[in-house]
C-alpha positions in Angstrom: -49.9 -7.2 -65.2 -49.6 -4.3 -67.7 -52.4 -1.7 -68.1 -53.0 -1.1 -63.8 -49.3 -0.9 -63.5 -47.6 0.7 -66.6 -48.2 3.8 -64.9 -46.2 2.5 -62.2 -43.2 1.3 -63.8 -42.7 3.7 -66.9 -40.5 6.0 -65.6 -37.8 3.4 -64.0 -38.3 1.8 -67.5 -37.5 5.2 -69.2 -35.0 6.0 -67.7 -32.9 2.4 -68.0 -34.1 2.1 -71.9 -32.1 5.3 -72.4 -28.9 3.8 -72.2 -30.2 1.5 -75.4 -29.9 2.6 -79.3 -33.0 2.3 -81.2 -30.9 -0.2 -83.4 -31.3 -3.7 -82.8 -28.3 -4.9 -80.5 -26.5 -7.9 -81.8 -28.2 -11.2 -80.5 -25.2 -13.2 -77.9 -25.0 -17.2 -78.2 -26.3 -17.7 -74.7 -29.8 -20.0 -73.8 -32.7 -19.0 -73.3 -34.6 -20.7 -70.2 -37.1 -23.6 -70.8 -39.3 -25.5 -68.7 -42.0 -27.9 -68.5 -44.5 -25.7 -69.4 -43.7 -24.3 -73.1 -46.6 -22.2 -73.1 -47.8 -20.4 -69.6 -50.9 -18.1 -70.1 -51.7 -15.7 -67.6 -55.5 -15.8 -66.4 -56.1 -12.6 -64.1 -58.4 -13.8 -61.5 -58.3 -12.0 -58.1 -60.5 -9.1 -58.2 -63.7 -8.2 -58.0 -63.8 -6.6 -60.8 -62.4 -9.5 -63.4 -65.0 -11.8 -65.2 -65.7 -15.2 -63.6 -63.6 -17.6 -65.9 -66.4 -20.2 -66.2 -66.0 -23.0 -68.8 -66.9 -21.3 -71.6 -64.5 -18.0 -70.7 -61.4 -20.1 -70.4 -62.3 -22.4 -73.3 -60.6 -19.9 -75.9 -57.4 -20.7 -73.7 -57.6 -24.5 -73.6 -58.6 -24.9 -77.1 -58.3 -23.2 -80.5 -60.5 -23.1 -83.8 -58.8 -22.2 -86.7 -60.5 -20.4 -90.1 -61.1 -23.9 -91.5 -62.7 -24.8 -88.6 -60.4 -27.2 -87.1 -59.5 -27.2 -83.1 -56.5 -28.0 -81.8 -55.0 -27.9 -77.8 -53.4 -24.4 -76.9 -51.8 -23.4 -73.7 -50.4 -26.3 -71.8 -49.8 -23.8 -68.6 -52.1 -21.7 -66.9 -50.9 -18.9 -64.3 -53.6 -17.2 -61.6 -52.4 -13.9 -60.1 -53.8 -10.9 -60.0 -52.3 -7.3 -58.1 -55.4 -6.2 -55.3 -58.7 -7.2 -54.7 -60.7 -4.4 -56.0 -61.3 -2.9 -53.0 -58.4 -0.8 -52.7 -56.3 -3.3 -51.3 -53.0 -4.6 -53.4 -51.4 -7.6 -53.0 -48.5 -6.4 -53.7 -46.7 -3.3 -53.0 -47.2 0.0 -55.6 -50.3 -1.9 -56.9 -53.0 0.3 -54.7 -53.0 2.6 -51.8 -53.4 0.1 -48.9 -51.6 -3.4 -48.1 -53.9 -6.2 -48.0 -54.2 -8.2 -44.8 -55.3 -11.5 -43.8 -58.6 -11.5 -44.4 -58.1 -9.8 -47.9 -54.7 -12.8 -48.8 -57.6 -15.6 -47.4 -60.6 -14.3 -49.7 -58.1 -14.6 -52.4 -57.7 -17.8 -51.9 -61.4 -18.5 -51.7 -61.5 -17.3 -55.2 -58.8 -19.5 -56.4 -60.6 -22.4 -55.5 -64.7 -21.2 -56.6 -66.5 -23.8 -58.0 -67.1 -23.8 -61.3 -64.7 -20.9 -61.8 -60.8 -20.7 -62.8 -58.7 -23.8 -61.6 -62.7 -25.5 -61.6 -63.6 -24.5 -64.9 -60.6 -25.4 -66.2 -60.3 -29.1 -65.1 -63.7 -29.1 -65.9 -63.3 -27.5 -69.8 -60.5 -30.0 -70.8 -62.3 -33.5 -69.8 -65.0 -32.0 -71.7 -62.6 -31.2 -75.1 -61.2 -34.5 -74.5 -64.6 -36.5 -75.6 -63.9 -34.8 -79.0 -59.8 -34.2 -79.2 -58.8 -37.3 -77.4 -56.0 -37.2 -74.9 -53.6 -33.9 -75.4 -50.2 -34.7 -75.9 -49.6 -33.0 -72.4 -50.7 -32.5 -68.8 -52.2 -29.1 -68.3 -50.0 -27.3 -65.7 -50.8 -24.5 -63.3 -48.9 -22.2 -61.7 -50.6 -20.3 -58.5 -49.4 -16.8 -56.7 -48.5 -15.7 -53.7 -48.9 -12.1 -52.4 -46.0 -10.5 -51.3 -45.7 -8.9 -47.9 -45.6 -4.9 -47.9 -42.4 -4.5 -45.7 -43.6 -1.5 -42.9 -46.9 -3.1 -42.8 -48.1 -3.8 -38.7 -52.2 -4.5 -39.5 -51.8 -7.8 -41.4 -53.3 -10.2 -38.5 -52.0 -12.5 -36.7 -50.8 -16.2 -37.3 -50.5 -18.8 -34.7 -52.1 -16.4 -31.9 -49.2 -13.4 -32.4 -49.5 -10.4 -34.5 -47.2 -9.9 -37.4 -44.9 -7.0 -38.1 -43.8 -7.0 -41.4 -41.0 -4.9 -40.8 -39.3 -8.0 -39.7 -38.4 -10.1 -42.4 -39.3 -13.3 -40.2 -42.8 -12.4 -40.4 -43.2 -11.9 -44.0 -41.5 -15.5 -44.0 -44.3 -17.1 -41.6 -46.9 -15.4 -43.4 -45.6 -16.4 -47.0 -45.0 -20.0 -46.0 -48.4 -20.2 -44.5 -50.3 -18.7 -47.4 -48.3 -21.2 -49.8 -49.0 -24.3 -47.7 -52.6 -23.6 -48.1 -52.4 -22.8 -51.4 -50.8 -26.3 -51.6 -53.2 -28.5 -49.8 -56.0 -26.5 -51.4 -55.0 -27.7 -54.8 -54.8 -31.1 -53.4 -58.0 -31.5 -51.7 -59.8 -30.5 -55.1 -58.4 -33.5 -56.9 -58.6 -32.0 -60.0 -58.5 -34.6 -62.9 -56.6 -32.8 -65.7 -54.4 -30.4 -63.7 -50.6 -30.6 -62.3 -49.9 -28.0 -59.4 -46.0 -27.2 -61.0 -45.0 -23.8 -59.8 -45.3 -20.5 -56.8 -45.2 -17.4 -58.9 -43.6 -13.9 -57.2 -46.3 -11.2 -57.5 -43.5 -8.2 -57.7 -41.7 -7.8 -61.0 -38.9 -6.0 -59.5 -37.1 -6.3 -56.0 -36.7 -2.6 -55.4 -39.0 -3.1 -52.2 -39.0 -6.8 -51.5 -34.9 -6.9 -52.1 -33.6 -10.5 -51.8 -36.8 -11.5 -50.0 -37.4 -14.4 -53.0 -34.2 -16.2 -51.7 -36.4 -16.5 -48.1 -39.0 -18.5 -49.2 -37.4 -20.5 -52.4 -36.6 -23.3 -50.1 -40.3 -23.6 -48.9 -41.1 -23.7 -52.7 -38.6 -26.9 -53.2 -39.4 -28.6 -50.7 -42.8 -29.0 -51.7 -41.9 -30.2 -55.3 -42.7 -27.2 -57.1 -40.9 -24.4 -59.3 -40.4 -20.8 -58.2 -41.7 -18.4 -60.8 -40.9 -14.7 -61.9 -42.1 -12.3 -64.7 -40.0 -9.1 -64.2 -40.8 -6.2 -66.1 -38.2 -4.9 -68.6 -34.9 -4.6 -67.5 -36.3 -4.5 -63.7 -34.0 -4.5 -60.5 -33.0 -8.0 -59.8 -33.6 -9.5 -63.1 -29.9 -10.3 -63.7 -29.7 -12.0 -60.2 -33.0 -14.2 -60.8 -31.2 -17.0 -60.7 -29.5 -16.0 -57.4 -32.6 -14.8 -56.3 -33.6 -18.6 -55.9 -36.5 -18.4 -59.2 -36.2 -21.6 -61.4 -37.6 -19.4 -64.2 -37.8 -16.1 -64.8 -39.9 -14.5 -68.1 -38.3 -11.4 -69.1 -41.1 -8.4 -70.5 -40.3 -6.4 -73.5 -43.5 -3.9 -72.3 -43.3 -2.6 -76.1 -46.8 -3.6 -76.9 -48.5 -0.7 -74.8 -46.9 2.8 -75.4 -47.3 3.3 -79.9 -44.1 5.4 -79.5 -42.2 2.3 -78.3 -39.9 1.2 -81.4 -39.9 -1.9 -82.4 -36.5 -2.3 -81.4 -37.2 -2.5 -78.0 -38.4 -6.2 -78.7 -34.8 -7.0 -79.7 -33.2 -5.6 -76.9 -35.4 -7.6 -74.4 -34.9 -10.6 -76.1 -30.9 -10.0 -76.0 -31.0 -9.4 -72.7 -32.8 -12.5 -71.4 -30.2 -14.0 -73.4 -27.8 -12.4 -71.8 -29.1 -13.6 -68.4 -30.5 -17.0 -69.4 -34.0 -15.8 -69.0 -37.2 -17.1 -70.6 -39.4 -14.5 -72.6 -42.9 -13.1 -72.0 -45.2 -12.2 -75.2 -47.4 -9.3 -74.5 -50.6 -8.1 -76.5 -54.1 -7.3 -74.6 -57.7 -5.9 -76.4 -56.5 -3.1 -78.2 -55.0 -6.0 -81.0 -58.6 -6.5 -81.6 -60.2 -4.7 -85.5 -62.3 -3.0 -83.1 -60.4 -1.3 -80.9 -59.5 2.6 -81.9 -56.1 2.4 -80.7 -54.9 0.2 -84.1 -52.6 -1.7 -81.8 -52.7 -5.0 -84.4 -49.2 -4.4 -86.2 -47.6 -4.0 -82.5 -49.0 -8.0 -81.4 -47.2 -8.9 -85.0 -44.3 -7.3 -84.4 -43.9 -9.6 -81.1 -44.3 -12.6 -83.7 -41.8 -11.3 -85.9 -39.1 -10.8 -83.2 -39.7 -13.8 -81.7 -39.7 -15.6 -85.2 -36.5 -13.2 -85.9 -34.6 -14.6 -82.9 -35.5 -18.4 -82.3 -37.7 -17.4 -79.6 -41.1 -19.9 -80.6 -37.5 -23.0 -81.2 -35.8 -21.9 -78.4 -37.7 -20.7 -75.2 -40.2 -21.4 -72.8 -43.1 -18.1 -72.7 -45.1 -16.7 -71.0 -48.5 -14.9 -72.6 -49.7 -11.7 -71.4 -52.9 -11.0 -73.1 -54.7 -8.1 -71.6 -58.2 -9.1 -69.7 -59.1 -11.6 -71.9 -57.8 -10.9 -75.6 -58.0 -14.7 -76.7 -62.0 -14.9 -75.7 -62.6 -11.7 -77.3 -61.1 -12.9 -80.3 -63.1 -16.2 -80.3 -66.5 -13.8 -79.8 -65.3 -10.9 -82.4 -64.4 -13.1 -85.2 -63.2 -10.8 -88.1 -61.1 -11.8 -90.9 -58.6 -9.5 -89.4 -59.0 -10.7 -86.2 -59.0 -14.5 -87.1 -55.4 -14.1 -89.1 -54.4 -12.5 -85.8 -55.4 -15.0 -83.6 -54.5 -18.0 -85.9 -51.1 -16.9 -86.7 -50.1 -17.1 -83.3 -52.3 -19.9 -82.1 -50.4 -22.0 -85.2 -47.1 -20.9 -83.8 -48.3 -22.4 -80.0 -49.6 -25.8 -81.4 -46.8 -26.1 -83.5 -44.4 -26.2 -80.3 -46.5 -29.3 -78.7 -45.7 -31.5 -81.9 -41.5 -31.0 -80.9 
């Protein structure tokens, strides 16, 4: 999500963190969220323009080596999305110029399901670490997206032999449904070894456009055994209602990690608001954590680890990981001492909430 959109969202986001104190707001007693997946990583893979997630680009994901050279399992969950194609065409609304229509939604799906890339690479990456881990003490989950209809829209295509107008809310339904049933039966004709289709994730983090459109297709979602997914951004429209919304889960962002002039405080406030709401929590952090990057942003992907040490958030809570392009195979390529304690310090936090 972060870097194509922050320059989206930032202003809505301004203007609702004014009405917090730079003070860390008292913690309440509430839950967080949890699911079956403790540890969902977030694999961008839907435009042109992002690299090919072979076997050895997701391997950094599946698997991590420590400083003393030992490797241990990482990230039981693995979400595909990504917001247009790189054409010009967005997937969702505010994410490009023009909506993307069916022939743009279908070669998405073609690149969910590439051969020996993504979903492949993956199933194909964890038989391989099993010859020298042995079993993991999970099932590797994935969670796959579905575009969301730009309400207005009237060039889509057509389904079943009739054009779709997406100004009627029975059309972005039909259009939904059909996209997640093929989804669906794509995962299944693949018979992937290692991999467990668990979840539909919602492409908008806010409902300012779609509006309660979630609660349309939620029942689809159930009915086909699987979880309905949401990562709003920080304190987005909707993200209160989530639940009424018909999401199982929802991830709430702290977006601190991107703007330097963000305090620190921000982190608490997100995580009392999920609290607040029941919500799950997303970590953020993308390249600029790296030693090499000129922005310095190291001490900002810590500051996420302290919070969420701080608050009970690596006990407590299911999370989701935002890490930029591909921040964990950059760090397996770049290894600096500086970028090792980096990596390792929150890669010992992840393996240490499989052995609960």
């Amino acid at each position: 999500m972060k870097n194509t959109i922050i320059t989206h969202i930032f202003a809505a986001m301004t203007l609702l963190a004014a009405a917090f104190t730079t003070e860390a707001r008292t913690i309440a007693t509430d839950s967080f969220a949890t699911s079956d997946i403790r540890d969902l990583a977030l694999i961008y893979q839907g435009s042109r323009h992002r690299i090919d997630w072979n076997q050895q680009e997701i391997e950094p994901y599946v698997t991590h080596r420590f400083a003393d050279g030992t490797e241990e399992w990482l990230f039981d969950g693995f979400l595909f999305l990504d917001f247009k194609d790189g054409t010009g065409h967005a997937y969702t609304p505010l994410m490009d110029s023009i909506a993307a229509r069916r022939e743009h939604w279908e070669w998405y799906l073609g690149r969910v399901f590439e051969r020996d890339k993504g979903l492949d690479a993956l199933d194909r990456c964890i038989t391989e670490k099993k010859r020298t881990l042995g079993e993991p003490p999970f099932r590797h989950k994935v969670v796959l997206t579905v575009p969301v209809p730009f309400p207005g829209q009237t060039d889509w295509g057509e389904l079943n032999g009739r054009p779709l107008d997406f100004n009627n809310i029975a059309d972005r339904k039909a259009a939904v449904i059909w996209f997640i049933d093929r989804l669906v039966d794509g995962f299944a004709a693949q018979k992937y070894r290692n991999l467990d289709l668990d979840g539909i994730y919602f492409l908008a983090e806010d409902i300012a456009t779609t509006k309660d459109f979630p609660r349309e297709i939620a029942e689809h979602i159930h009915s086909k055994g699987l979880k309905f997914v949401w990562i709003p951004y920080f304190m987005a429209e909707g993200h209160e209602r989530w639940h009424e919304l018909g999401f199982d889960i929802a991830y709430h962002q702290p977006n601190h990690f991107f703007e330097a002039h963000i305090p620190d405080s921000r982190l608490d406030d997100a995580i009392a608001e999920a609290l607040r709401y029941g919500m799950a929590m997303e970590f953020e952090c993308d390249e600029r954590a790296l030693e090499s990057s000129p922005d310095g942003f190291a001490p900002r992907m810590d500051a996420y680890i302290d919070a969420f040490e701080r608050h009970g958030v690596f006990e407590r809570s299911a999370i989701a990981y935002y890490t930029g392009n591909h921040l964990f195979l950059d760090f397996s390529r770049e290894r600096t001492p500086a970028n090792i304690r980096l990596a390792d310090r929150l890669a010992r936090l992840i393996v240490a909430r499989h052995k609960k």
